[in-house]
N, CA, C and O of each residue as an XYZ file, in Angstrom:
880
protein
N       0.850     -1.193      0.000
C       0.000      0.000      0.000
C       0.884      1.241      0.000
O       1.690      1.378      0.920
N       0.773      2.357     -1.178
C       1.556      3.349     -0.814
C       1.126      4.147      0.052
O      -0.054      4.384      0.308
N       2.248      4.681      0.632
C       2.192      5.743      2.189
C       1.456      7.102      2.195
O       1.728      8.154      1.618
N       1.073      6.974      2.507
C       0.310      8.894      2.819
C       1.580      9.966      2.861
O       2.554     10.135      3.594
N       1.047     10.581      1.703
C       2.186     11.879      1.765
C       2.239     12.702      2.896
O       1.456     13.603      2.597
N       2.572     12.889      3.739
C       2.675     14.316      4.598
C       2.286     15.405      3.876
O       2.700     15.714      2.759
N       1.188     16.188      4.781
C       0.717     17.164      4.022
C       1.629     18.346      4.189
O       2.156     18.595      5.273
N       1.811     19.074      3.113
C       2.920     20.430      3.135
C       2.235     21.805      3.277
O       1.772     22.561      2.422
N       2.316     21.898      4.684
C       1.786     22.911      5.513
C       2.201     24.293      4.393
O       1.297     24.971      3.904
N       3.554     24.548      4.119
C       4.103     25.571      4.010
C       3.173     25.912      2.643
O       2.660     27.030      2.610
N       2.965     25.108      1.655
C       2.672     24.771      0.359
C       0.903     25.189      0.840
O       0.556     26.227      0.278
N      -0.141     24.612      1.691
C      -0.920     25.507      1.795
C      -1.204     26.649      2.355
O      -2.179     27.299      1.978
N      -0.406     27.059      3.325
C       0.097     28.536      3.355
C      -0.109     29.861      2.192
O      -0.676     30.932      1.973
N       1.036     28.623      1.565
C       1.396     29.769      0.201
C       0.266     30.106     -0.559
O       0.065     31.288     -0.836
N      -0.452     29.276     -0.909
C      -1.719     28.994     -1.652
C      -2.606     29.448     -1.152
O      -3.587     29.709     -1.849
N      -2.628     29.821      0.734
C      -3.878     30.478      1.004
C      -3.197     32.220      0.946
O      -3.994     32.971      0.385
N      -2.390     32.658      1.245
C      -2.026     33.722      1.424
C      -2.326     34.106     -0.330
O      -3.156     34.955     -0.653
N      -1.619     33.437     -1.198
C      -2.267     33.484     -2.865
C      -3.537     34.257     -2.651
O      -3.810     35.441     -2.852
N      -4.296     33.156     -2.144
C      -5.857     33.624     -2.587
C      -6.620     34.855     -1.803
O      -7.707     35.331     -2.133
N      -5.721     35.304     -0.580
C      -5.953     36.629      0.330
C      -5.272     37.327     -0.474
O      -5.594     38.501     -0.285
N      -4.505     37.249     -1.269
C      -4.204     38.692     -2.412
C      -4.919     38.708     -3.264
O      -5.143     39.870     -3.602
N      -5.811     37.481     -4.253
C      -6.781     37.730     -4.647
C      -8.026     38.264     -4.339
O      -8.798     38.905     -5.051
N      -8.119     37.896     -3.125
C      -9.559     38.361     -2.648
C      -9.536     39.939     -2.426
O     -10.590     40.507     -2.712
N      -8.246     40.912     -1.850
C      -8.273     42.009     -1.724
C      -8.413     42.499     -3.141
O      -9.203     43.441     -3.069
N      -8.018     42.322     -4.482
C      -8.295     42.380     -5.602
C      -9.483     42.692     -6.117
O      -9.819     43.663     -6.795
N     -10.495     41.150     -5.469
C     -11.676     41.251     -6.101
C     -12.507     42.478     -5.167
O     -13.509     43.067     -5.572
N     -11.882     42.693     -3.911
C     -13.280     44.118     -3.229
C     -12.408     45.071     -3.923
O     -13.031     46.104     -4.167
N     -11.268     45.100     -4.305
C     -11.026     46.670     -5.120
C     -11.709     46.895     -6.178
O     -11.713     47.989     -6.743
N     -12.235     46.080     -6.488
C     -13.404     45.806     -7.443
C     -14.759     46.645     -7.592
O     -15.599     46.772     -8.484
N     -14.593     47.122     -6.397
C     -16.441     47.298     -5.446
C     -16.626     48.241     -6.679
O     -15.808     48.683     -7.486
N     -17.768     48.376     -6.570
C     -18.561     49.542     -7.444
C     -20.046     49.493     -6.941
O     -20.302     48.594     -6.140
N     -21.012     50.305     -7.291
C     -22.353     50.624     -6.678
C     -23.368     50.615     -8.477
O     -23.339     51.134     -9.593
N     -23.869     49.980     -7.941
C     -25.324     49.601     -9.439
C     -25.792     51.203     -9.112
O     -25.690     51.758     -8.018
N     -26.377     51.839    -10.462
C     -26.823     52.887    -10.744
C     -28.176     52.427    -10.503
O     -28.979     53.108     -9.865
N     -28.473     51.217    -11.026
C     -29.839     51.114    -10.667
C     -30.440     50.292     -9.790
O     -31.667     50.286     -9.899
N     -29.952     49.537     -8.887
C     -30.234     49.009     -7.670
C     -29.845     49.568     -6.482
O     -30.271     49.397     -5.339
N     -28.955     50.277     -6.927
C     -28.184     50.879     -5.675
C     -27.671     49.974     -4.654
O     -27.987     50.186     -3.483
N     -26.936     49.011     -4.947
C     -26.599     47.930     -4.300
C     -24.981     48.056     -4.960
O     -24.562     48.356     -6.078
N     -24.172     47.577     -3.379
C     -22.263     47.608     -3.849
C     -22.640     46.081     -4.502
O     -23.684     45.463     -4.297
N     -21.354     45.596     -5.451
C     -20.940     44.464     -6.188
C     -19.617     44.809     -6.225
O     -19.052     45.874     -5.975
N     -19.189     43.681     -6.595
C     -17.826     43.255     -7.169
C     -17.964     42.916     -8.547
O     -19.065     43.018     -9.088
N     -16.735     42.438     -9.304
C     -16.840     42.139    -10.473
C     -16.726     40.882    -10.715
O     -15.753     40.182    -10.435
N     -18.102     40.423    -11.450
C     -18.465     39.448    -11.547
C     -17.764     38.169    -11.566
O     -17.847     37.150    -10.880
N     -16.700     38.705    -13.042
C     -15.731     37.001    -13.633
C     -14.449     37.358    -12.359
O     -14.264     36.428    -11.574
N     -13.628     38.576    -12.152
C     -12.844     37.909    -10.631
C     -13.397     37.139     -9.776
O     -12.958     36.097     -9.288
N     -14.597     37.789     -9.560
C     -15.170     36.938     -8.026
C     -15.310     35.114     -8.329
O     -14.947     34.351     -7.434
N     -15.733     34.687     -9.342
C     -16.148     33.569    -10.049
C     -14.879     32.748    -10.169
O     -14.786     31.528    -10.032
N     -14.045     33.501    -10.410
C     -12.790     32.715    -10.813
C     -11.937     32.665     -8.794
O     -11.381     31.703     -8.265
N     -12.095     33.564     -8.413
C     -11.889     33.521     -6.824
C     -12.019     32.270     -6.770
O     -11.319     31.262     -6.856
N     -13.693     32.729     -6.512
C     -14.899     31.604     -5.579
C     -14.209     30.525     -5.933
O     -13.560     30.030     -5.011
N     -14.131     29.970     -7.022
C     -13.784     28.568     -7.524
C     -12.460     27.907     -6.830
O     -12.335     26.810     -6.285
N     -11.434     29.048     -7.060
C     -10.250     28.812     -6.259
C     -10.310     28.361     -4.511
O     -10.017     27.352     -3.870
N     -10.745     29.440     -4.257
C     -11.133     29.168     -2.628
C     -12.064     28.166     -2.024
O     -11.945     27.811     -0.851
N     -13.391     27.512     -3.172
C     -13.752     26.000     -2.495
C     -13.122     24.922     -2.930
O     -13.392     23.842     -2.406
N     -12.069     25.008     -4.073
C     -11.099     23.882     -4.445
C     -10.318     23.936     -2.988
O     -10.473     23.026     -2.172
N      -9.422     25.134     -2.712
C      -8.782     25.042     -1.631
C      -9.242     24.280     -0.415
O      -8.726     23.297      0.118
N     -10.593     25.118     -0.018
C     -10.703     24.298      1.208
C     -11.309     23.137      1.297
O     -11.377     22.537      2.370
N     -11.820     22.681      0.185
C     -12.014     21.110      0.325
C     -11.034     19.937      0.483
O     -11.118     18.807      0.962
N      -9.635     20.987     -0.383
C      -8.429     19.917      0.222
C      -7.855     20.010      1.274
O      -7.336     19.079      1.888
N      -7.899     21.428      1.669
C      -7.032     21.693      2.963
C      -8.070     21.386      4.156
O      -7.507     21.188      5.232
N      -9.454     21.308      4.177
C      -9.910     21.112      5.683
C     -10.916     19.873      5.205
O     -11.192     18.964      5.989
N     -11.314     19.909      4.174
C     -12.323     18.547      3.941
C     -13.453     18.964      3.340
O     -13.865     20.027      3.803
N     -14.141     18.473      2.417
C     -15.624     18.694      1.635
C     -16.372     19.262      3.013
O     -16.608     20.469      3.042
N     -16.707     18.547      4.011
C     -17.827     18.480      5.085
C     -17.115     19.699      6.654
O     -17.517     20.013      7.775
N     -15.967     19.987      5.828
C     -15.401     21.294      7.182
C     -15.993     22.481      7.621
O     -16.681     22.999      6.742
N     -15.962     23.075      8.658
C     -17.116     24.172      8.851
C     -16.503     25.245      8.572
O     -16.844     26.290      9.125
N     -15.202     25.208      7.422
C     -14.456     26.271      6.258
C     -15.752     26.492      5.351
O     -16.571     27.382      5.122
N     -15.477     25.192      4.968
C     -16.493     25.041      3.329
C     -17.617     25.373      3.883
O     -18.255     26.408      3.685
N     -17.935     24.292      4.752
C     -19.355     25.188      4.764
C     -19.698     26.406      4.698
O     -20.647     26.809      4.026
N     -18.852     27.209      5.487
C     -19.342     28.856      5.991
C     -18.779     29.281      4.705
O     -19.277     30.383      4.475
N     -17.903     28.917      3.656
C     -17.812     29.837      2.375
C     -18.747     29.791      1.713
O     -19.152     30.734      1.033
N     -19.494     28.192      1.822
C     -20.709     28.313      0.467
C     -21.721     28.653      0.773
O     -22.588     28.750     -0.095
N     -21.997     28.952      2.063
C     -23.157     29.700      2.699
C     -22.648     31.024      2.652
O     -23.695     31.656      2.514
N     -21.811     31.793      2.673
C     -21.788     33.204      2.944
C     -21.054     33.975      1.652
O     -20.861     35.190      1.618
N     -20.723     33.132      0.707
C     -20.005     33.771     -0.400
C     -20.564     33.084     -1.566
O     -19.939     32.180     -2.120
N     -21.991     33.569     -2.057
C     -21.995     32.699     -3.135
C     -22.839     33.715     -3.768
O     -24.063     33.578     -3.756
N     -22.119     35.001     -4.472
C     -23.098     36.138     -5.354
C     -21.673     37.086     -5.167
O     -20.790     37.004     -4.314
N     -21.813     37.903     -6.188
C     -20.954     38.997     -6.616
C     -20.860     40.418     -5.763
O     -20.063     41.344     -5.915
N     -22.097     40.251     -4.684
C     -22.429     41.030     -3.600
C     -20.872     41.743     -2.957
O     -19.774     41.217     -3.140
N     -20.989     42.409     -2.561
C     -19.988     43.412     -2.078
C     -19.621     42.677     -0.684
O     -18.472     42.364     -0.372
N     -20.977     42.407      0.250
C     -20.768     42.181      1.651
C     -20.081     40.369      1.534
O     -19.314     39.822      2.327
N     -20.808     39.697      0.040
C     -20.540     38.299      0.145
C     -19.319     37.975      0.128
O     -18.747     37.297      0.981
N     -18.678     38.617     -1.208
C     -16.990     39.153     -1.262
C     -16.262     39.266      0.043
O     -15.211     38.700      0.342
N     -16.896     39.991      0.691
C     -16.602     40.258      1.799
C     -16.127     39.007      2.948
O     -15.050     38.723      3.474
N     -17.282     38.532      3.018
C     -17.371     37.682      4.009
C     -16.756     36.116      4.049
O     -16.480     35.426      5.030
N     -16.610     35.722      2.158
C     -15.799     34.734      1.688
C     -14.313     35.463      1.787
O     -13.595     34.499      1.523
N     -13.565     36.394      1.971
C     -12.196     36.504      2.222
C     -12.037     36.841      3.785
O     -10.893     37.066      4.181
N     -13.078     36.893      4.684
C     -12.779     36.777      6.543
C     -13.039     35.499      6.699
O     -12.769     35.022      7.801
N     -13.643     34.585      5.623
C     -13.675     32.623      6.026
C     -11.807     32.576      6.216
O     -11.064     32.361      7.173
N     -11.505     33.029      4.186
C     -10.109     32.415      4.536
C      -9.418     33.159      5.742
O      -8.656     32.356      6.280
N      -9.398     33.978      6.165
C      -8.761     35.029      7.003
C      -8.554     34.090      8.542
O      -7.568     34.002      9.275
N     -10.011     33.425      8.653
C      -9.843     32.424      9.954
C      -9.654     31.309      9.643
O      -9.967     30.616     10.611
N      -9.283     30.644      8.758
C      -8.928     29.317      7.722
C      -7.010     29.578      8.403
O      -6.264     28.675      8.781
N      -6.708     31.011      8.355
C      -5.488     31.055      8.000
C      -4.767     31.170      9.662
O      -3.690     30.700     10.029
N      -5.806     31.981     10.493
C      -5.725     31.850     12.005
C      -5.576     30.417     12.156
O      -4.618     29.910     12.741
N      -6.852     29.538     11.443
C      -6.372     28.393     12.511
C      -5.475     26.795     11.949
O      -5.417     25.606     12.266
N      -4.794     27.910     10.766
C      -3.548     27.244     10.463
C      -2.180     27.697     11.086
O      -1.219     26.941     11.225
N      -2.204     28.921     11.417
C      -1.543     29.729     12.564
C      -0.791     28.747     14.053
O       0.348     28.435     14.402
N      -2.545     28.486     14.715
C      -2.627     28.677     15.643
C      -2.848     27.286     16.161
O      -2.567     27.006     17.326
N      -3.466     26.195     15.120
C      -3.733     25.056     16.084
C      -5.347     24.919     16.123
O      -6.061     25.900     15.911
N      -5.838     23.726     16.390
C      -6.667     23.255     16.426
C      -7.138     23.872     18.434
O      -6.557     23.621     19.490
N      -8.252     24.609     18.174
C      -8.575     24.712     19.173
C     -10.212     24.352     19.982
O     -10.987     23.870     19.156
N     -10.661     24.460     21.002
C     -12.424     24.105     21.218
C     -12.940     24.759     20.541
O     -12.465     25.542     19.718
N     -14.282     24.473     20.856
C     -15.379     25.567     19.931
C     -14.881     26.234     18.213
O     -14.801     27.356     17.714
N     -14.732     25.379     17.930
C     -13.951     25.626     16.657
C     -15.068     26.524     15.321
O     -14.700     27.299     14.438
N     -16.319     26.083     15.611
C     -17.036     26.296     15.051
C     -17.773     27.875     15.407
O     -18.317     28.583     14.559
N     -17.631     28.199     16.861
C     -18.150     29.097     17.118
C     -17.131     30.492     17.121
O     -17.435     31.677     16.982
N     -15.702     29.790     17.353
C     -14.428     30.695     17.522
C     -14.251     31.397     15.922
O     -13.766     32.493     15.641
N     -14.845     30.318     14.973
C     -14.160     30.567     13.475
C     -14.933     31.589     12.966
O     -14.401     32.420     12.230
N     -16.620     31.690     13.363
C     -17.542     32.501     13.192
C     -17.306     33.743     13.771
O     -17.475     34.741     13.070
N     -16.898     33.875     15.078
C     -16.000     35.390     15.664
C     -15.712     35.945     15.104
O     -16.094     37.067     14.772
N     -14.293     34.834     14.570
C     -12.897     35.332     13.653
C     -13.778     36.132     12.062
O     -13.534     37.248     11.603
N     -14.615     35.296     11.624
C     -15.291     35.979     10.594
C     -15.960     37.396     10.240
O     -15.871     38.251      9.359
N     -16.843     37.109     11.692
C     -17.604     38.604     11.908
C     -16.704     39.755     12.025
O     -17.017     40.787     11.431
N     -15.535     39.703     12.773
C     -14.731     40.465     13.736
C     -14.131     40.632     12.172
O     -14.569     41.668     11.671
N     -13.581     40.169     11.615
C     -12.791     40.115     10.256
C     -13.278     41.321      9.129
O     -12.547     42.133      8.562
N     -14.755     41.156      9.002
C     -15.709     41.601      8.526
C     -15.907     43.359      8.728
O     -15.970     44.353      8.005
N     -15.960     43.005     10.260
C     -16.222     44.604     10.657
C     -14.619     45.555     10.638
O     -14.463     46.769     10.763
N     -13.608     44.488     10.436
C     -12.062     45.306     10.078
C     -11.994     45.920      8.723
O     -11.531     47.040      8.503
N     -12.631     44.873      7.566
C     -12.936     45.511      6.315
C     -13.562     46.420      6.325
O     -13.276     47.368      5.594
N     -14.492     46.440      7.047
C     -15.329     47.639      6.732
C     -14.762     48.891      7.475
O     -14.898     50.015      6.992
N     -14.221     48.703      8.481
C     -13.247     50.035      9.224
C     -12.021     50.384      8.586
O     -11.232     51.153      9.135
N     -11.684     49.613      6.879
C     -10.870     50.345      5.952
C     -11.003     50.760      4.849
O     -10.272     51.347      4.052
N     -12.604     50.201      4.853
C     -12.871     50.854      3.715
C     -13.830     52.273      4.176
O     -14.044     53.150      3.339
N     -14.248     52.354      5.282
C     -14.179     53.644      5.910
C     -13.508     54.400      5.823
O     -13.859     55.496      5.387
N     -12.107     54.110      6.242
C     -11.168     54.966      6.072
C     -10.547     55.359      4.898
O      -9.894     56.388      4.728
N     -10.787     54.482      4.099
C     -10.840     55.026      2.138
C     -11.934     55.636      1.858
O     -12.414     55.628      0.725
N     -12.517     56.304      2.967
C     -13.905     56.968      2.272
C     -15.349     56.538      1.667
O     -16.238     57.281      1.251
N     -15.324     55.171      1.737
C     -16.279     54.199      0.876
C     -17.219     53.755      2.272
O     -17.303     52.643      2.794
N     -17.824     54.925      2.633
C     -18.919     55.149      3.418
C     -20.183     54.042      3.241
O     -20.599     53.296      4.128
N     -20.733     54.150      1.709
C     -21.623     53.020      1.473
C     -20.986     51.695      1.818
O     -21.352     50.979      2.751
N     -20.098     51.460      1.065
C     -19.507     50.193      1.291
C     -19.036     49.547      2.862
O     -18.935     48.327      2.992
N     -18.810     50.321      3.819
C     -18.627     50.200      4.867
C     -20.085     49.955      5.790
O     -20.279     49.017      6.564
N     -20.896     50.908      5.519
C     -22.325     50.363      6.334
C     -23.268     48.997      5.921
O     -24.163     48.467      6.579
N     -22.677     48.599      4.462
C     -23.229     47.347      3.706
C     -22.546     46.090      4.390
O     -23.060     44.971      4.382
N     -21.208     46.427      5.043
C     -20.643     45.534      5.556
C     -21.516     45.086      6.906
O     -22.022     44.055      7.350
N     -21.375     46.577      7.314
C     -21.863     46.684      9.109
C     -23.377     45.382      9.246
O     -23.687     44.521     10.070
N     -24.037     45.947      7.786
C     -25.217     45.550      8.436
C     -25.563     44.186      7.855
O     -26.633     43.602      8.022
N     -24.295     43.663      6.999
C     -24.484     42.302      6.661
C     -23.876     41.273      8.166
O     -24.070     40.084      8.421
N     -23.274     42.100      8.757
C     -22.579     41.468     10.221
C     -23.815     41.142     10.847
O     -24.415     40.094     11.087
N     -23.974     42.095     11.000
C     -26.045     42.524     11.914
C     -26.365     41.032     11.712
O     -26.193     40.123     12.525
N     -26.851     40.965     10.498
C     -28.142     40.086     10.172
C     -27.601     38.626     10.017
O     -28.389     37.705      9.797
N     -26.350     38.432     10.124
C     -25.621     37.169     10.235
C     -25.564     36.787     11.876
O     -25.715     35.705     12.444
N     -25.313     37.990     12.339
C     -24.986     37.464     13.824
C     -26.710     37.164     14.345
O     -27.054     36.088     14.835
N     -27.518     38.156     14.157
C     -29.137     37.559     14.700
C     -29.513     36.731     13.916
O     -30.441     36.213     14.537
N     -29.411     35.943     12.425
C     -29.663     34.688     11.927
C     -29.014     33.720     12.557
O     -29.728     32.736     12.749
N     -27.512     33.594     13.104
C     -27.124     32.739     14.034
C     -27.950     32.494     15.280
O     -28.344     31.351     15.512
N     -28.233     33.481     16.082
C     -28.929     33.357     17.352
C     -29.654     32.692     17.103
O     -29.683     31.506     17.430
N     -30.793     33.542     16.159
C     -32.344     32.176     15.857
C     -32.163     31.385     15.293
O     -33.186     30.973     14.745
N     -30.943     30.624     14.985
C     -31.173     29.104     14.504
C     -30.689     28.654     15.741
O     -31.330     27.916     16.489
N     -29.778     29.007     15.924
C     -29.141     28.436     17.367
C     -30.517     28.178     18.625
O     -30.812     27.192     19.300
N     -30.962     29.202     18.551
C     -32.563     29.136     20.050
C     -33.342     28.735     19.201
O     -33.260     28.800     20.427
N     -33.902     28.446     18.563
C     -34.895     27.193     17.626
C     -36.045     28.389     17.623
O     -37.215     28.099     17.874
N     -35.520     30.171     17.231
C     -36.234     30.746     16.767
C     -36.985     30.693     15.596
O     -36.255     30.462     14.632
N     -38.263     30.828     15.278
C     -38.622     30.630     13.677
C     -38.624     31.426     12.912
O     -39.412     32.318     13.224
N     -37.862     31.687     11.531
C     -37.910     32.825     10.759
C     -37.822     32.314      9.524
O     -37.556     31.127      9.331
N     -38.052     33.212      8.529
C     -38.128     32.554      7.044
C     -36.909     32.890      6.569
O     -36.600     34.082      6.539
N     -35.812     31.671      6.015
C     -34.959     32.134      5.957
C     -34.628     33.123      4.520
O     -33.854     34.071      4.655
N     -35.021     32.948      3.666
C     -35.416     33.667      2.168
C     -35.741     34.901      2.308
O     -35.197     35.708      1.555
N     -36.613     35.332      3.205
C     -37.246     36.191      3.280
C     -37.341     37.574      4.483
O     -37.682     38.742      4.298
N     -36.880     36.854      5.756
C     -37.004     37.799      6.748
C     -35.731     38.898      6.823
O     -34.638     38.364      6.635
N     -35.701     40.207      7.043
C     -34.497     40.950      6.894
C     -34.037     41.239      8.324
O     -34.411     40.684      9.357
N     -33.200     42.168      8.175
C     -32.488     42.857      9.898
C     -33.636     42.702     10.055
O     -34.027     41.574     10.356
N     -34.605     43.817      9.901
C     -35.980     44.247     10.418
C     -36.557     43.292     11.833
O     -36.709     43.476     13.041
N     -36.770     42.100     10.756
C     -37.487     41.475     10.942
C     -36.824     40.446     12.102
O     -37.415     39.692     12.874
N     -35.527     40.665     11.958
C     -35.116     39.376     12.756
C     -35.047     40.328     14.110
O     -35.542     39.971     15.180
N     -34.595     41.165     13.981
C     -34.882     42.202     15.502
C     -35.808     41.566     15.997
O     -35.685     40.625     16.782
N     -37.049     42.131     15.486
C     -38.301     42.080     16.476
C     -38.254     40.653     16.654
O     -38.245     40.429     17.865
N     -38.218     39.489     15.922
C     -38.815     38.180     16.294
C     -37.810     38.057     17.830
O     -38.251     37.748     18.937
N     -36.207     38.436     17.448
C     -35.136     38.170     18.186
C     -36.119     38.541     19.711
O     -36.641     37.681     20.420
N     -36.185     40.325     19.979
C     -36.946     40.934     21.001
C     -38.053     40.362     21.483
O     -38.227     40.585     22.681
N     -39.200     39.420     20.740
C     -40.270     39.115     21.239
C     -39.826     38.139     21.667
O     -40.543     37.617     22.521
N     -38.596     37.454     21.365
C     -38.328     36.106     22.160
C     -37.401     36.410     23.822
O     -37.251     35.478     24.613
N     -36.939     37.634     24.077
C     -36.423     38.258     25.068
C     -35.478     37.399     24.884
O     -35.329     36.293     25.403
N     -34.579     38.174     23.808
C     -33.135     37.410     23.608
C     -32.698     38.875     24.111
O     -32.320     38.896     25.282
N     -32.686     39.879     23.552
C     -32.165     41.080     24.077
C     -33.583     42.315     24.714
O     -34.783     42.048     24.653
N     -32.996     43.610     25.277
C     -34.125     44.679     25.834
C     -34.498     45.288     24.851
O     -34.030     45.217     23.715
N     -35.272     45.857     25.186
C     -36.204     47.432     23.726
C     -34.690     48.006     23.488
O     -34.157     48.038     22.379
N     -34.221     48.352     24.423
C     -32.963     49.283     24.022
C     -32.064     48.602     23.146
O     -31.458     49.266     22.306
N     -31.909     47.473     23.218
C     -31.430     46.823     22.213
C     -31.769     46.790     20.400
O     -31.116     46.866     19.360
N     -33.323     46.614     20.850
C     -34.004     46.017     19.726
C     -33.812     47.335     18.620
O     -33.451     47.288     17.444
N     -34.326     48.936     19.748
C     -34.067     50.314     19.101
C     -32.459     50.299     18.450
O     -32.228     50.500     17.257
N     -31.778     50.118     19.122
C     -30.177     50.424     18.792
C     -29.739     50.023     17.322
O     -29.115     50.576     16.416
N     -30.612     48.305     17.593
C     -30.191     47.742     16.221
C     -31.107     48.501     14.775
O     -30.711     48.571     13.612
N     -32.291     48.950     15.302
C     -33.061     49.731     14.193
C     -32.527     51.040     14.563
O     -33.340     51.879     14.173
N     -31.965     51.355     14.887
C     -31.168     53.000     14.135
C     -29.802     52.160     13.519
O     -28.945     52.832     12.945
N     -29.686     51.213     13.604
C     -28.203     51.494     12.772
C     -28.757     50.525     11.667
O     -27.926     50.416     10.765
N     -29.616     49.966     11.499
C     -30.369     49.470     10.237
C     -30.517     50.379      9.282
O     -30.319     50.133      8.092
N     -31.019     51.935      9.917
C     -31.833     53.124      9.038
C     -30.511     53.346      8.764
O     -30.345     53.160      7.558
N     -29.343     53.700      9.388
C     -28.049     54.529      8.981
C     -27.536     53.560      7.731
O     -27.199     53.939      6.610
N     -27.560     52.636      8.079
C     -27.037     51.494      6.649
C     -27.855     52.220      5.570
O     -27.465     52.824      4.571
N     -28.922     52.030      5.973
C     -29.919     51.814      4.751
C     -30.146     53.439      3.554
O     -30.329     53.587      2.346
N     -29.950     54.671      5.129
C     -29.379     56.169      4.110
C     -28.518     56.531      4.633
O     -28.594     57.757      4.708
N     -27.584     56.128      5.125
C     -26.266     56.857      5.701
C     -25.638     57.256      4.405
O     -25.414     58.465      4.454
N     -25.279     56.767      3.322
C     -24.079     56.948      2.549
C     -24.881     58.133      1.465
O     -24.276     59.064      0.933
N     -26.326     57.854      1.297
C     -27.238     58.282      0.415
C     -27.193     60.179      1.193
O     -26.921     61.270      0.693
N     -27.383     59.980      1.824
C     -27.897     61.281      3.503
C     -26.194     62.138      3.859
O     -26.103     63.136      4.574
N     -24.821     61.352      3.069
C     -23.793     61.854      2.988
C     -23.307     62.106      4.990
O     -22.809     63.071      5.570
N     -23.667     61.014      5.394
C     -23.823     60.263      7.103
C     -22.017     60.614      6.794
O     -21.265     60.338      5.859
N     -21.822     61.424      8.232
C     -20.126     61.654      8.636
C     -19.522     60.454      8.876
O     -20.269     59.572      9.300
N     -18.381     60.186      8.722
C     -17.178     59.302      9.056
C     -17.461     59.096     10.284
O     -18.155     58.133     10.610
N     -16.866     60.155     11.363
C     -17.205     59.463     12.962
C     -19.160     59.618     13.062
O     -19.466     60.489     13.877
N     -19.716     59.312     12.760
C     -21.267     58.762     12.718
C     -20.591     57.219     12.885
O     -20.117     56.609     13.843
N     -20.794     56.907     11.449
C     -20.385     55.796     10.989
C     -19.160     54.700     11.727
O     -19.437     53.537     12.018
N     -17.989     55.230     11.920
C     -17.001     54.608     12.959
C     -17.603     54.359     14.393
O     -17.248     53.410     15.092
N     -18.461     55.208     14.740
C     -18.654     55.117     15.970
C     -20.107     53.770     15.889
O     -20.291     53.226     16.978
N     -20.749     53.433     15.094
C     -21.612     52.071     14.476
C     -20.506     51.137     14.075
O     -21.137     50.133     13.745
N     -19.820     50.992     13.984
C     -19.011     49.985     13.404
C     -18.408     49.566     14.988
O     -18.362     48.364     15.250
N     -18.001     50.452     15.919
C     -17.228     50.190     17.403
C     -18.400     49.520     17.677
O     -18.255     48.299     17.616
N     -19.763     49.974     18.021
C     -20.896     49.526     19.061
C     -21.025     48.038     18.056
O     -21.228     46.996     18.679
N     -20.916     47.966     16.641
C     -21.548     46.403     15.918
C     -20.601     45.331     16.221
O     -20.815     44.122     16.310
N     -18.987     46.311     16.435
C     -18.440     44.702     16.814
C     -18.435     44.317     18.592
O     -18.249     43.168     18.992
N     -18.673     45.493     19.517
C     -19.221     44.972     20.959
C     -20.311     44.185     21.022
O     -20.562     43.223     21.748
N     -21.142     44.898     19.874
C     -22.682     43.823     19.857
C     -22.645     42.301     19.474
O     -23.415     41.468     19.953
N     -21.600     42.017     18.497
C     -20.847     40.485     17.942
C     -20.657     40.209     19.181
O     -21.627     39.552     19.559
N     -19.662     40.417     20.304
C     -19.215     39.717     21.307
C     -19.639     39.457     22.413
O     -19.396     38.553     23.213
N     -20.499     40.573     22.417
C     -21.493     40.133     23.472
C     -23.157     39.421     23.184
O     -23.991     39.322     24.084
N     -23.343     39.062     22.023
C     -24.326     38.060     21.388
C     -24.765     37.201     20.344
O     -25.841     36.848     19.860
N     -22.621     36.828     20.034
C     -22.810     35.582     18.967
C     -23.008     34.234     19.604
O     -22.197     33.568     20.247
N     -24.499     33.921     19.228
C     -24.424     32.499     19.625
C     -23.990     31.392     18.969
O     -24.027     30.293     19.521
């Protein structure tokens, strides 16, 4: 029987750090639809990415790893925030090639993601890309309260329900207070015309500080 190769750490390294220079590539990409008014990326980079990055992690962590999974659930459209959120997978792909196999692997990697997420968006703030930065904020939002309610066997439609919506179900289930539930609907509205409404830099920075305290104190 021939022997199992030793896998060459350094060799996927190289190959993931590769594809984190691609991925900064594809958000330099960003641009805003004239007529949806929605950020994107460009289409054939992202496509040719995507492809790269679930070849990768199917060899480097396994078809059934909670890498792959969370890329093909959170990166699968030309979306600005999806872009997004498929280069903070590899980002904690690359932590926990770093760092070692640690507990809660599943819940630590989702952190690493969100937290990842809201760093992009605090530089593309600081490049001025105001829209693009609150599209981030509030794709964090609605990932971190879609986690909760699957996690508490909340019911929501998943197709269909937005921030909005997951607030209130979240609140009527006394997962968080009114003050909560309000907090998260003003920074819903600021996403939604901050960039349009020409919303200041420290507005905006100062929503991005309170969204990643809000990650840590209620990713379930």
């Amino acid at each position: 029987m021939e022997a199992t190769r030793p896998i060459d750490l350094d060799g996927v390294r190289d190959r993931l750090a590769h594809l984190l220079e691609r991925g900064e590539a594809v958000l330099a990409s960003h641009y805003r639809s004239e007529l949806s008014h929605q950020d994107f990326v460009n289409a054939e980079l992202f496509r040719e990415w995507r492809v790269g990055c679930l070849a990768f992690l199917s060899e480097a962590f396994g078809a059934d790893s909670h890498y792959q999974r969370e890329y093909e659930f959170s990166c699968d459209s030309p979306y600005l925030n999806a872009a997004a959120r498929g280069q903070a997978v590899l980002r904690a792909a690359r932590e926990y090639l770093s760092f070692g196999r640690m507990a809660r692997v599943e819940e630590l990697a989702a952190a690493e993601v969100l937290n990842d997420l809201i760093a992009i968006a605090e530089r593309r703030l600081q490049a001025g890309a105001i829209g693009a930065a609150l599209a981030i904020a509030a794709a964090v939002l609605e990932d971190t309260l879609r986690r909760n309610a699957r996690v508490r066997k909340i019911a929501f439609r998943e197709s269909f329900d937005d921030l909005g919506e997951l607030n209130r179900r979240l609140w009527q289930a006394g997962i968080y207070s009114v003050a909560i539930r309000r907090k998260i609907d003003d920074w819903r509205a600021l996403a939604n015309g901050g960039s349009e409404a020409g919303e200041g830099r420290a507005a905006v920075a100062a929503m991005l500080r309170e969204v990643r305290n809000f990650v840590a104190d209620h990713l379930a």
